[in-house]
C-alpha positions in Angstrom: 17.7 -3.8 22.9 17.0 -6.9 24.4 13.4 -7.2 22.3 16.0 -7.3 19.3 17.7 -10.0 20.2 15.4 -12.0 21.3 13.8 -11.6 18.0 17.0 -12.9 16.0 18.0 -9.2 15.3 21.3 -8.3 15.8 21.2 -4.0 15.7 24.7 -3.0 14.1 24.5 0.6 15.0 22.6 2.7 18.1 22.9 6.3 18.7 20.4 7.0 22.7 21.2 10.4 22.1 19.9 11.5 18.8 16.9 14.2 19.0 13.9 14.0 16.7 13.6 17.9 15.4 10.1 19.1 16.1 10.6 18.2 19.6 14.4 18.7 20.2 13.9 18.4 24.4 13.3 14.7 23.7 16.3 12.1 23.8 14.2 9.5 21.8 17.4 7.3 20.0 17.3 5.1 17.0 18.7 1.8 16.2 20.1 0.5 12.5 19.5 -3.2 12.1 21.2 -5.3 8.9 18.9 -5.5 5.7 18.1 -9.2 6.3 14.2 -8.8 6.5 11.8 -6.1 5.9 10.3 -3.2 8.1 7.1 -5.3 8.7 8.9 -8.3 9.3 11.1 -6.9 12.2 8.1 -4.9 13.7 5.9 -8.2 13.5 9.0 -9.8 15.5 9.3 -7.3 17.7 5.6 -7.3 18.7 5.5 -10.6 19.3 8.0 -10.2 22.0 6.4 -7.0 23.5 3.0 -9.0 23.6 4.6 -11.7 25.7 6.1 -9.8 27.6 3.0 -7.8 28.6 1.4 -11.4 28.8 3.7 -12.3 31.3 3.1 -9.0 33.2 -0.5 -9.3 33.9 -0.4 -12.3 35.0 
């Protein structure tokens, strides 16, 4: 959750429990985020902190 927020996204809604149903053994979760930006637009933001992040890891 923290990615999200660092990224300007508040999530409104998260649910850690909910079970994708092909593969019901795996507690995968979700998030729902307010309709401020498009899909690509919060991946992109979201990348960008995961990339630093990993940045800062290796070094």
């Amino acid at each position: 959750m923290s990615h999200q927020k660092r990224a300007g996204l508040e999530p409104t809604e998260t649910d850690d429990q909910v079970r994708y149903p092909r593969r019901s053994y795996v507690r995968s979760g979700h998030i729902i985020l307010e309709k401020k930006y498009t899909k690509t637009e919060i991946l992109n933001k979201i990348a960008v902190n995961l990339v630093g992040k990993r940045a800062k890891q290796s070094k």
